[in-house]
Residue, then its C-alpha position, 0 to 999 in steps of 0.5 A: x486514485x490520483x494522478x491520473x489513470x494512466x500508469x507508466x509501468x507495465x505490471x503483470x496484474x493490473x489492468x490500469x491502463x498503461x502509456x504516456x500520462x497526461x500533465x498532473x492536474x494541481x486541482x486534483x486535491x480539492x476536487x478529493x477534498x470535496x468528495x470526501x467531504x460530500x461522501x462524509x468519509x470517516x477514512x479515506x484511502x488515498x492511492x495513485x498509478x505511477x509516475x515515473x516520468x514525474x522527478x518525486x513521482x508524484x508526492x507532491x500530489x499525495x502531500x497536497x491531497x492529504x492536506x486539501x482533506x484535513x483541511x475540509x475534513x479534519x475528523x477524516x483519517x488519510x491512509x495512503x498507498x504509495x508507489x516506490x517513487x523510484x527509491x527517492x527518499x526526498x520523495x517519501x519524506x514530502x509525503x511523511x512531512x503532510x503526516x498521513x495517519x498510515x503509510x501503505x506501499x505493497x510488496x505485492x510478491x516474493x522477490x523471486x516473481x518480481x521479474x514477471x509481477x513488478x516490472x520496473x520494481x525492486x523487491x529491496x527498493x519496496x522494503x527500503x520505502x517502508x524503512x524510510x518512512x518508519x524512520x521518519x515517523x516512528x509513531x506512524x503505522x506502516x502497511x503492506x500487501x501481498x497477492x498469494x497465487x501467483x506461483x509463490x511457496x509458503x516459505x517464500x511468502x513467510x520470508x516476506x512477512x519476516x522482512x517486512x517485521x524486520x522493517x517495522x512493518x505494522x499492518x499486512x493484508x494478505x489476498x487472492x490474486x484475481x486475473x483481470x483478464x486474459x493478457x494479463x498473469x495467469x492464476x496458479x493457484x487459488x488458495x484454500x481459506x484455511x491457508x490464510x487464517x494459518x498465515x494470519x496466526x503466523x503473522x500475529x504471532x510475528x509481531x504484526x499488529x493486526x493481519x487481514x488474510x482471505x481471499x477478498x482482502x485487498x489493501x483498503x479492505x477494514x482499512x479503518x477497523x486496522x488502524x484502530x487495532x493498531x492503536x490498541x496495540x500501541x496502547x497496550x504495549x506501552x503499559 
């Protein structure tokens, strides 16, 4: 995670810390460089809190990131997980432009819990960056995630998936939300694993390239092994 920990939004379930951020720290990159070298990642998966007090929202961080590892690891693949940047197209395209191997920016939700889930996010602004992004690299697999049992109908969790298919998306996680704690949103329901191979057969037979869906699946979860379903994917449907 870059840009700090300390996050400007005030989400219902997440336990990053929330304030005022600390100035942006252009050493940053590097010092993700070195530790994917040492660690001699073969896939990173680079995410951020969000900045709203910065104009890009931090993009410029995630373009020198993506680059500062190329350069030290080339063999390295980079999936990044983006924040909405606030809607700024100039921001997703100072990503696009460092060409990540795969764009991930989450729902998270259905829309209709945005208001206690996402506060200070846009259910359209979220789909809007996934367009973008795909617009701008066709051949760049695109990625998003939802967290099931925070009081959402299977409909409305069908209704995403089908928006996100509408919008190009390739790759959808889907997992059980966990209660960080009690002063954040509580859990609902906790969902049977046969519900998500259900969703998981739904979303394949979508058009998704490759679905997760379990109750540990989190964003990074086989990161890697999705990306190279989603390979096979393309190179099958091209012949």
């Amino acid at each position: 995670m870059i840009l700090g920990n300390v996050c400007t939004r005030r989400c219902g379930f997440c336990a990053v810390q929330k304030g005022a951020p600390l100035e942006v720290d252009y050493d940053e990159p590097r010092r993700v460089a070195e530790a994917c070298q040492a660690l001699g990642l073969r896939y990173a998966v680079i995410t951020s809190v969000n900045r709203d007090d910065r104009k890009d929202g931090g993009a410029e961080l995630f373009a020198l990131t993506i680059q500062a590892i190329r350069q030290r690891l080339p063999q390295c693949r980079v999936e990044v997980l983006i924040p909405d940047f606030q809607g700024s197209h100039a921001a997703v395209e100072c990503v696009i432009d460092a060409r990540p191997d795969v764009l991930n920016h989450n729902t998270e939700t259905v829309p209709r819990l945005y208001r206690q889930v996402r506060l200070g996010a846009r259910y359209e602004r979220s789909l809007d960056v996934l367009r973008h992004a795909k617009r701008l690299l066709p051949t760049m697999p695109t990625k998003s995630g939802l967290m099931l049992g925070l009081g959402e109908t299977k409909e409305e969790v069908l209704q995403v998936m089908k928006d996100l298919r509408a919008h190009d998306v390739d790759i959808l996680t889907l997992g059980q939300y966990l209660r960080p704690s009690l002063k954040h949103l509580p859990i609902i329901r906790y969902v049977p694993q046969v519900e998500f191979d259900e969703l998981r057969q739904l979303g394949t037979e979508m058009g998704f390239a490759h679905v997760e869906a379990g109750p540990l699946v989190r964003s990074s979860y086989h990161a890697g092994e999705s990306l190279r379903e989603v390979v096979s994917h393309q190179r099958a449907t091209r012949m």
